[in-house]
MARBA-148775 format. One line per 10 residues: number of its first residue (from 0); their letters; for each residue x, y, z of C-alpha. Coordinates in nm, 3 decimals, m for minus. Example, Ala and Ser with C-alpha at 12.3 -4.5 7.8 and 13.67 -1.06 7.14 Angstrom:
<sites>
0 = as = 1.230/m0.450/0.780  1.367/m0.106/0.714 .
</sites>
This chain:
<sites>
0 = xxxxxxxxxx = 0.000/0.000/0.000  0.288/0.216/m0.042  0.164/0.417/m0.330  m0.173/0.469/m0.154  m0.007/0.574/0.149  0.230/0.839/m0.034  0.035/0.987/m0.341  m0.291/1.044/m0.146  m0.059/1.285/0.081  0.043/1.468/m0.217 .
10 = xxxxxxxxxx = m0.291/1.504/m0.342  m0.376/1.647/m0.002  m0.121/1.911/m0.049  m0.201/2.017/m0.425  m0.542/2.038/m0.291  m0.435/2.298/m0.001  m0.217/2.469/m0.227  m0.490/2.537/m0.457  m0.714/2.643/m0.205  m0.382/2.865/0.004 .
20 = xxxxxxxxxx = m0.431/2.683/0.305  m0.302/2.433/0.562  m0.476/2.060/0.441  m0.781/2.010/0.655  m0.794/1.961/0.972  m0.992/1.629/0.932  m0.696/1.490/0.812  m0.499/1.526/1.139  m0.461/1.390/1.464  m0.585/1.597/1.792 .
30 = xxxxxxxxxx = m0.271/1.832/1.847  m0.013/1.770/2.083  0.068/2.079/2.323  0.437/2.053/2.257  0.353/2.083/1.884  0.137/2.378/1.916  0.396/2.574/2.159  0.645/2.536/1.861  0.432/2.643/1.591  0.349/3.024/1.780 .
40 = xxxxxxxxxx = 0.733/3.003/1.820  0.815/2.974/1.496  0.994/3.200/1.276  0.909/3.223/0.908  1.163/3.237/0.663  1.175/3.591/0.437  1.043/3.331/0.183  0.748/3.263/0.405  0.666/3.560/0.477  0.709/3.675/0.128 .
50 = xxxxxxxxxx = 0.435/3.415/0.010  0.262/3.466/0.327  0.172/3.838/0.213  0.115/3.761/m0.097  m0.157/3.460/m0.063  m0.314/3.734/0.196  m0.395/3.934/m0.137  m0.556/3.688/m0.259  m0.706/3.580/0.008  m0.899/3.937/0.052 .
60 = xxxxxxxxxx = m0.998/3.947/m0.298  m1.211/3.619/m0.305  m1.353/3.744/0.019  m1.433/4.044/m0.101  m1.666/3.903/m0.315  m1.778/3.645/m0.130  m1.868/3.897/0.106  m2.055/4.148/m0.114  m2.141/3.942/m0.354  m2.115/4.206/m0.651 .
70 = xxxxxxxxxx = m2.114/4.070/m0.976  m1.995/4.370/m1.089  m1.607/4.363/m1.159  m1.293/4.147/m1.245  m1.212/3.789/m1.189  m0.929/3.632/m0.936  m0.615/3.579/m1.095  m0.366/3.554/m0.838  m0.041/3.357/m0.787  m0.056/3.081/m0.515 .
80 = xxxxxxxxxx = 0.278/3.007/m0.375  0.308/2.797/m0.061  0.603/2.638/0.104  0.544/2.308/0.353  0.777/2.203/0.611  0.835/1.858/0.643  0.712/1.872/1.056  0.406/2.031/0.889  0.294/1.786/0.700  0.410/1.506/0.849 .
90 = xxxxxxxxxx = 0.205/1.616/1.149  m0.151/1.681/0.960  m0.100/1.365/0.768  m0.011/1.147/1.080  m0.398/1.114/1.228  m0.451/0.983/0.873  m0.174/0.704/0.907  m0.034/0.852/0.605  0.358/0.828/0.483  0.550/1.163/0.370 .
100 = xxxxxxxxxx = 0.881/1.002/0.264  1.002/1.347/0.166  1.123/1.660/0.308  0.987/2.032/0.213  0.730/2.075/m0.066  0.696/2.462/m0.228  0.428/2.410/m0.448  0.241/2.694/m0.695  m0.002/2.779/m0.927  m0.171/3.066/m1.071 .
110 = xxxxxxxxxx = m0.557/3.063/m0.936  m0.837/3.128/m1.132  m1.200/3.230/m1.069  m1.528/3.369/m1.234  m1.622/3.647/m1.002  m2.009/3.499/m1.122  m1.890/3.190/m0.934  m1.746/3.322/m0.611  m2.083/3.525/m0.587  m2.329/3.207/m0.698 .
120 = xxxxxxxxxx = m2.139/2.972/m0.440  m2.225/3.226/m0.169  m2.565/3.320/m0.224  m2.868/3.113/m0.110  m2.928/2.884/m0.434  m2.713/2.598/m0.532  m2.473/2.563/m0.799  m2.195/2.315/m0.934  m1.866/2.568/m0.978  m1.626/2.347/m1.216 .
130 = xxxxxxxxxx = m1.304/2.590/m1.246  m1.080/2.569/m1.534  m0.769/2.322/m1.560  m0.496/2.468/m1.321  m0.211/2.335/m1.329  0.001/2.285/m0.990  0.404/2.280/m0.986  0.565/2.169/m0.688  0.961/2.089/m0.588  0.976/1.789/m0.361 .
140 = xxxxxxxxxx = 1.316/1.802/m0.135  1.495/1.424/m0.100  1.624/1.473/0.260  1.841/1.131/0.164  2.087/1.284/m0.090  2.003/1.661/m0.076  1.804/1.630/m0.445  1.478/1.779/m0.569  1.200/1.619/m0.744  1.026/1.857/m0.973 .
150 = xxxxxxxxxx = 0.660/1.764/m1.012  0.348/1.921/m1.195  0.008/1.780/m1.177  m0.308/1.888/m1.401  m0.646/1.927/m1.206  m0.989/2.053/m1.277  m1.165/2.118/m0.980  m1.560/2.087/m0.947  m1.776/2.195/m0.593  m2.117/2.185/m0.511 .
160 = xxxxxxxxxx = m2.251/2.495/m0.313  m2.584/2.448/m0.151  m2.674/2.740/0.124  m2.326/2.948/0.047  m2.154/2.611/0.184  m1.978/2.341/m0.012  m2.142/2.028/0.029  m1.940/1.809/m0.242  m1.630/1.822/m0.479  m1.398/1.634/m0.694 .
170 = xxxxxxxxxx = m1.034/1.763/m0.788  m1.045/1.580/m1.134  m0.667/1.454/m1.175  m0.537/1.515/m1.529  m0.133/1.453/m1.640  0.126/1.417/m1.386  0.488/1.475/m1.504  0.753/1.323/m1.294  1.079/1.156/m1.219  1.025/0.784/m1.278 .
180 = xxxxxxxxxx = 1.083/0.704/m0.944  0.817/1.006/m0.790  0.556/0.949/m1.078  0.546/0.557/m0.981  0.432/0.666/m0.602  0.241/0.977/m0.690  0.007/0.855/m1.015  m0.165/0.578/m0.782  m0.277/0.817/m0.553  m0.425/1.078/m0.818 .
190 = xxxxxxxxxx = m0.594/0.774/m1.016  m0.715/0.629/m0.691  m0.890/0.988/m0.577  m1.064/1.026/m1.000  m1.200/0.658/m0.924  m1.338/0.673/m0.581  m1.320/1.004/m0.444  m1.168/0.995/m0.153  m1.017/1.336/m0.113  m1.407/1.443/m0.094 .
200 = xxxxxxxxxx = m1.413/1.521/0.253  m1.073/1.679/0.256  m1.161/1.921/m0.053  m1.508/2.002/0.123  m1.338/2.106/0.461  m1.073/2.312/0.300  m1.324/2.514/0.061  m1.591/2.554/0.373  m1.231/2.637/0.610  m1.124/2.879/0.340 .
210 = xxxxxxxxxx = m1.503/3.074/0.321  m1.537/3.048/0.701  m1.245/3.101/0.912  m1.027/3.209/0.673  m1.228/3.468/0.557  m1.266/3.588/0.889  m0.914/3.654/0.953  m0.893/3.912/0.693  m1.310/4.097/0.769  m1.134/4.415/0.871 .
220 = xxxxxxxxxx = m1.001/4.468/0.482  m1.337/4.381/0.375  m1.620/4.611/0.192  m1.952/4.589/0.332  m2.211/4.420/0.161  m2.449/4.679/0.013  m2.752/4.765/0.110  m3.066/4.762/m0.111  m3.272/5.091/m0.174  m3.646/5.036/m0.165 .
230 = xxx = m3.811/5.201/m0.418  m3.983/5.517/m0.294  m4.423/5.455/m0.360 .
</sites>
């Protein structure tokens, strides 16, 4: 079960990546207070920090619409650049019983969205958002010989809004290019995910985290929705 227990990882973190955040929380185990004491003492790196800001950007643009809903003006285009330590991910993935056999992953992408589906997936009715093909390039450190695998997957992602909350999702899998030796791990999981769907959940969380929480981190930079004039009788 090695390839299930190392590509469905990755997929996890293409999926965050796409959606700038952490992977799910459903994916981890309860935290450990040791591990939390050293994550508010971390330091980021200038490169965090400079990808920090800039997914923040983004971050206040979908929510800007999501929040007023105005299908007036343009669409999200915004680069998505994320870098994952290996104690990261190793410690999300581990209430999953899931393998990360390699060290850091910096993934990116450039993100794409129809303003007239930001504002549909938060209004009242439902609707099926199916984004264009994105494609996702990540660099995959080998801790073992100090190497990098360089590795870009294809996905077309499709969510179900019902009530301004996602309710289901696929990430669609298209072409992986890869070392031999990566691809051979990493395909299985992708292939496993377009047959079964078992990165449902995970997608579901992350797009409901992203609306929710996330959004709410950034309120204070946000226009208020506006108001509707009655017409005067």
């Amino acid at each position: 079960m090695f390839h299930l227990k190392t590509g469905t990882p990755f997929a996890i973190v293409v999926a965050a990546c796409l959606a700038g955040l952490s992977p799910a929380s459903g994916q981890s185990a309860e935290p450990k207070v040791n591990e939390e004491t050293t994550k508010q003492k971390r330091v980021l790196t200038p490169e965090e920090k400079a990808e920090k800001a800039q997914r923040r950007v983004c971050k206040v643009q979908i929510c800007s619409i999501l929040s007023t809903r105005d299908p007036h003006g343009a669409d999200i285009d915004c680069p998505i650049v994320k870098t994952w330590r290996k104690e990261d991910i190793t410690s999300i993935l581990s209430g999953g019983r899931l393998d990360w056999p390699w060290g850091k992953a910096r993934c990116t992408t450039q993100l794409k969205l129809k303003r007239s589906m930001l504002v549909g997936a938060a209004g009242p009715d439902g609707i099926t958002a199916k984004l264009e093909p994105h494609r996702v390039s990540c660099t995959l450190d080998l801790e073992s010989d100090g190497q990098t695998y360089d590795v870009t997957v294809d996905i077309t992602p499709e969510v179900t809004f019902k009530g301004g909350k996602a309710t289901a999702g696929r990430m669609n899998w298209g072409k992986v290019d890869a070392p031999m030796l990566a691809y051979s791990v990493l395909w299985p999981g992708t292939q496993l995910d377009n047959s079964v769907n078992i990165l449902e959940g995970t997608l579901v969380e992350m797009v409901n985290e992203f609306m929710g929480n996330k959004c709410g981190e950034v309120k204070d930079q946000l226009p208020l929705r506006a108001s509707v004039t009655l017409p005067v009788n």
